[in-house]
N, C-alpha and C positions, 0 to 999 in steps of 0.2 A: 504493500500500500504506500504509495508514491504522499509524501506532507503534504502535499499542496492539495490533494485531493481531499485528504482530511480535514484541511481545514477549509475546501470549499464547502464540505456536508455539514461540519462544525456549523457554519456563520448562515448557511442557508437554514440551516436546522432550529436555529435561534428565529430566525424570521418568519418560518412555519411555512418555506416553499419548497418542500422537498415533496416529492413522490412515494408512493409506498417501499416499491424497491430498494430508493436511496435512505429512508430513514431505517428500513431493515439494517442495511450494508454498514450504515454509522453504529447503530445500535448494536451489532456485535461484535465491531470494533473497542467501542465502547468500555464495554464488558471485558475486556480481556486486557485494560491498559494496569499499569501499577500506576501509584501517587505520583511517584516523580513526573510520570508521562504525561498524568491529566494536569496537573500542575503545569508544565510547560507548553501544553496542550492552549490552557486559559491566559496563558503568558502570552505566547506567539501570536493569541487572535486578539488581545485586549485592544489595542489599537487601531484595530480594525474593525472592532465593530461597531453597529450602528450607533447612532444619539439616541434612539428609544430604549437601549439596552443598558445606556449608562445611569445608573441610577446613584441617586446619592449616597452617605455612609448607613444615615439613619434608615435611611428607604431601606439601605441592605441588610441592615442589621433586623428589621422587624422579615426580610422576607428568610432570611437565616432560622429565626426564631421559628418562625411559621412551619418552614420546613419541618423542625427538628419535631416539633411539635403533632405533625400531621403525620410524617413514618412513624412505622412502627419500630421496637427493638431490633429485628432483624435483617433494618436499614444499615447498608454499606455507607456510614460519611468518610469521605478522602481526607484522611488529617492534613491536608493540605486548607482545608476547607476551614481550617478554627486557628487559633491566632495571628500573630501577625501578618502571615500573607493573605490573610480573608480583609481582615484590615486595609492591609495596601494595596490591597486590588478588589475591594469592597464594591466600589461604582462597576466592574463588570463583570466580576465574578457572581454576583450574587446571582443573578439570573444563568449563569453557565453552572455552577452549580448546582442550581436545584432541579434541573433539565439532566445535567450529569447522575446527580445521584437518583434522580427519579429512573433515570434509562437503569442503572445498574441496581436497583431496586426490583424493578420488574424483569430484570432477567434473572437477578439470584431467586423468589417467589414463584415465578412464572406463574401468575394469574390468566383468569380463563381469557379478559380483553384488553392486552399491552396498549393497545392504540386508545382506547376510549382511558383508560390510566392516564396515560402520556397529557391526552389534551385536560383531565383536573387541572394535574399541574400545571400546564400551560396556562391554565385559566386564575391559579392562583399571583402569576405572575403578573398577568396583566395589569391588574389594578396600581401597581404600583410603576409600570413604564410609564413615565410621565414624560412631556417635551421638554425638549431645554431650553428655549425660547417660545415666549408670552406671545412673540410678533411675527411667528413662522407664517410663511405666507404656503396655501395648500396649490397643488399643480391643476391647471386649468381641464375643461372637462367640455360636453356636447353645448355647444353655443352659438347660432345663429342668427341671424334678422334676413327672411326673404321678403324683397321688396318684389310687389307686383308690378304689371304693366300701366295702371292707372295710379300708381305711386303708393299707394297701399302697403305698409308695413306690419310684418306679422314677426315676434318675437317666438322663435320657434319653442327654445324652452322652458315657455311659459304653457306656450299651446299643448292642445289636447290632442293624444291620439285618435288617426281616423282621417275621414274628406277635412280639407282645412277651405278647400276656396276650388270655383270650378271656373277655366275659361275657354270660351267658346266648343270646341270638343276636349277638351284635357282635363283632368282633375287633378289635383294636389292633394295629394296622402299623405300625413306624418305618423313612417311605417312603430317610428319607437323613438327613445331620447334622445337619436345620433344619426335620427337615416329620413330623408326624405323622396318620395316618387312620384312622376307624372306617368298618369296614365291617359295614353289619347285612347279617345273610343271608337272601336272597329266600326259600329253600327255608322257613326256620320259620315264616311269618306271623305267628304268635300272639304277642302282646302282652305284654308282663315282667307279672307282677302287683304286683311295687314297684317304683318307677321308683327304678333306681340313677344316685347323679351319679359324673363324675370331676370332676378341679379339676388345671388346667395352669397351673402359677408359674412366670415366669421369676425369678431372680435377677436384681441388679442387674449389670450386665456379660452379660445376656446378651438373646437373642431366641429367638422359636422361632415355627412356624407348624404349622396343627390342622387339615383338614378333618373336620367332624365328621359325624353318621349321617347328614342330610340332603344334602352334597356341599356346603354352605355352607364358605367358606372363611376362617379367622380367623388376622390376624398380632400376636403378641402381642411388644410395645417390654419396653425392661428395666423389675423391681420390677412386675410384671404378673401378675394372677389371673384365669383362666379358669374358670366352675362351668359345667359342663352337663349333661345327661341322655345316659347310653349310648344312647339312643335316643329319640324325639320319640316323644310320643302325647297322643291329645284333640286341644283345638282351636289350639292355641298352641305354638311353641316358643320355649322361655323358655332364655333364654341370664343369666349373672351375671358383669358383668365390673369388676375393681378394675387403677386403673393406664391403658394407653393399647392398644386393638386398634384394626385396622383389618377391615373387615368387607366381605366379597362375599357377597353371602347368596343361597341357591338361592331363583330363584322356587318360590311356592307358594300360591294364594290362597286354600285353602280351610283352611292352617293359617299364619298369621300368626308372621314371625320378631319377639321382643321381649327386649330386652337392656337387663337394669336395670344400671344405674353410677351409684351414689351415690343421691343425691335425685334424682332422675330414670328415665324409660322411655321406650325409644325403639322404637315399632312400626314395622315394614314388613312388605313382602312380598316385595319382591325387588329388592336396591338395593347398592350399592356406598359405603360412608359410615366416617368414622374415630371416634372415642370418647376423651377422652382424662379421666378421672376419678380423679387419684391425690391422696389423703387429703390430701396436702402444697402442693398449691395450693389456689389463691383461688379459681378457679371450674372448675366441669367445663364443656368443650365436645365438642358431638358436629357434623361437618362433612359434609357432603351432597357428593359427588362426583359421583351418577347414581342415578335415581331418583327416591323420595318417602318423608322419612318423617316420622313424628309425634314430638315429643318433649310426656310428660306430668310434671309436679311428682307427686315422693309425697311424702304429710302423712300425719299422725296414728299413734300405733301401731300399726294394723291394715295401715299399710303399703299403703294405697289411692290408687290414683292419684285426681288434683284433675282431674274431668273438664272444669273450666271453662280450668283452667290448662293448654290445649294448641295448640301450638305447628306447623302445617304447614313445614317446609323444603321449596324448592325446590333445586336442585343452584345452586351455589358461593353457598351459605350455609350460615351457623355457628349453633349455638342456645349460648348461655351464659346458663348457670344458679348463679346464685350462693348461699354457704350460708347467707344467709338468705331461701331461697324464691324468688327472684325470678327472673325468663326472661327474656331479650331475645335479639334474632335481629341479625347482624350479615353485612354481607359480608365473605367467608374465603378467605384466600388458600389454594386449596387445596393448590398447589404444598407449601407452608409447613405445611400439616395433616399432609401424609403423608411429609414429606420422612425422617424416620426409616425408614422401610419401604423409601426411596428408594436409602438411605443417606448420605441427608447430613443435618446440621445445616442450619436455615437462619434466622436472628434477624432478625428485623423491627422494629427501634426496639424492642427488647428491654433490660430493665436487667440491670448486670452478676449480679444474684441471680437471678434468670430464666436467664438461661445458663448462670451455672453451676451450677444444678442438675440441666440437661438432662442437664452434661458431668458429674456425680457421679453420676446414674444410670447413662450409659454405660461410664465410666473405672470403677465403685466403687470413688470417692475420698471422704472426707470435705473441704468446705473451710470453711476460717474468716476469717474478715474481721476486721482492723482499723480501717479506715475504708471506706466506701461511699459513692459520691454516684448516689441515686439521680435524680438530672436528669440523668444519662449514658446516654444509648441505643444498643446496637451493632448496627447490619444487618449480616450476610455471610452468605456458603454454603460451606462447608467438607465435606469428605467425614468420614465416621463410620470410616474404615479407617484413619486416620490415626494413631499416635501421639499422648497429649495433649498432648505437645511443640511438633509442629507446629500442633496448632490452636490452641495459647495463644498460637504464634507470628505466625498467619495474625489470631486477634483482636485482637494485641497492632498486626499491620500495617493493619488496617483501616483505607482508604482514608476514609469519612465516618462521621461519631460524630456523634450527635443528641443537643442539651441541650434540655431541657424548660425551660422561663421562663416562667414565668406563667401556665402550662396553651399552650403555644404552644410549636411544636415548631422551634427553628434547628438550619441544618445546617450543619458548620463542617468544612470539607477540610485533614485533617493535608499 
């Protein structure tokens, strides 16, 4: 059993997302360590783990007491567990111990329901994981405002599930807290005679997802604009997006999906591809997951795409387009493209204004900086459900931080 993995199931096991499998695997590891081991065991992770986990002295000492109190006599406690190193590693130990001695409790008894055991104790902990900050601000959640065609604004999660609003053949369905769908109705054939748009914004702090008349499927990230038509007609369906969607588009080859963001137009016909075009960066990129599509430069007033200026992607490639005009195609981590839709953050030799921007769109925070170095790069992956506590906390623990020198990237292990 490789450390690292131990104390991946250690720290997940603490958070209560492990699997059956995996809490088995820890579980009879567990079981088989001596003092010294688990002692070092609570050492190696103390730092690592989360701010719900640290608890203060007093907080530990009554969940100690509790413990001691609730097993019975022929409770295994680790004398590691009682004076001073309970003491000095009070704020994280207390909870890793009573999780410890609970698991090694239930394997030396073997009661008839290990699992339904495990989560008591679990439960006895809880109460006393407290925040550490009064002012933690929570991560943003399903949020939109669809403006109708006659100006009409509907606050979607306020609204009720069901028809929200019907026009001329289409109806508006709010299918749940996160998902909205047009449905045109087969029975009217006949064609709108002005094509009306709607327009889906998320706020900042929030998400939301759209199937629209075609069955095309759009997830729109926070500070996000959606424009479309209540229904496609002619030869093109012409989509407008400001901000970052990610897109599954209904095949269709005899009417072409195309989605303008920024300086740019992106055609297909039936492809699975991300978008990410908000006013506040340096370049828009659109990311190819499956499929094929074209990305074209728009110039001049007329708003005409540069037919010379265009661009084939093939899937795990990136097209970036910069503001002034210029195109280049890159290899793109896709993981890293869609990972908001995923839910997580994920930074790749990103600098610290690059990240936290992502995290000030997500959190709607303002931040400010005093000093910056941008020749500091941070990689990690962090989940978006988190607290920005925790993730300031997890950026702040990042294992490797890349300085830029010379245009030459070192990597240097805190």
């Amino acid at each position: 059993m490789k450390k690292d993995r131990l104390h991946l199931l250690f720290r997940s096991y603490l958070e209560q997302t492990l699997c059956e499998s995996e809490e088995t695997e820890l579980m009879q590891i567990l079981a088989g360590l001596k003092d010294d081991e688990l002692k070092r065991l609570v050492e190696e992770c103390y730092d690592t783990l989360p701010e719900t986990y640290k608890l203060d002295e007093a907080a530990s000492d009554r969940l100690y007491k509790l413990l001691v109190k609730r097993t019975s006599a022929k409770t295994y406690l680790p004398s590691f567990a009682k004076g001073g190193f309970f003491t000095r590693f009070a704020a994280a130990a207390a909870v890793a111990i009573i999780l410890l001695t609970a698991t090694l409790y239930i394997f030396n008894n073997e009661p008839e329901n290990p699992a339904k055991e495990i989560n008591k104790i679990v439960e006895i902990a809880k109460p006393l994981q407290k925040p550490l900050y009064k002012n933690d601000i929570k991560p943003g959640g399903n949020k939109a405002i669809l403006t109708l065609a006659d100006g009409t604004k509907v606050v979607l999660d306020d609204a009720k599930e069901g028809k929200l609003h019907k026009q001329g053949n289409t109806t508006i369905i709010k299918l749940d807290s996160g998902s909205l769908a047009y449905d045109t109705s087969s029975e009217s054939p006949t064609l709108e005679k002005i094509v009306q748009y709607n327009t889906l914004t998320t706020p900042r702090g929030g998400k939301y997802c759209v199937t629209l008349p075609d069955g095309t499927i759009v997830w729109l990230n926070a500070s996000t604009t959606l424009r479309f038509p209540i229904a496609f007609a002619g030869k093109t369906r012409k989509v407008e997006v400001k901000g970052e969607a990610y897109f599954e588009v209904a095949k269709n080859e005899a009417m072409p999906f195309i989605v303008k963001a920024g300086n740019s137009e992106i055609k297909v016909l039936g492809t699975h591809f991300n978008v990410m075009a908000y006013a506040d960066e340096k370049l828009f990129k659109t990311t190819l997951l499956e499929g094929s599509v074209e990305v074209s430069l728009i110039s001049g007033a007329a708003n005409t795409t540069n037919e010379e200026a265009v661009i084939r992607l093939e899937p795990g490639q990136q097209a970036q387009v910069f503001d002034n005009n210029e195109m280049t195609v890159v290899e793109a981590n896709t993981e890293e493209a869609i990972a908001w839709k995923n839910g997580f953050f994920i930074f790749e030799d990103e600098p610290i204004e690059s990240v936290m921007q992502k995290l000030a769109r997500w959190y709607d925070v303002n931040v400010v900086y005093e000093t910056t170095n941008e020749s500091m790069l941070y990689t990690a992956k962090i989940s978006r459900t988190k607290n920005i506590s925790e993730v300031l906390r997890k950026l702040e623990m990042t294992e490797t931080i890349h300085f830029k020198i010379d245009g030459k990237i070192v990597t240097v292990l805190q």
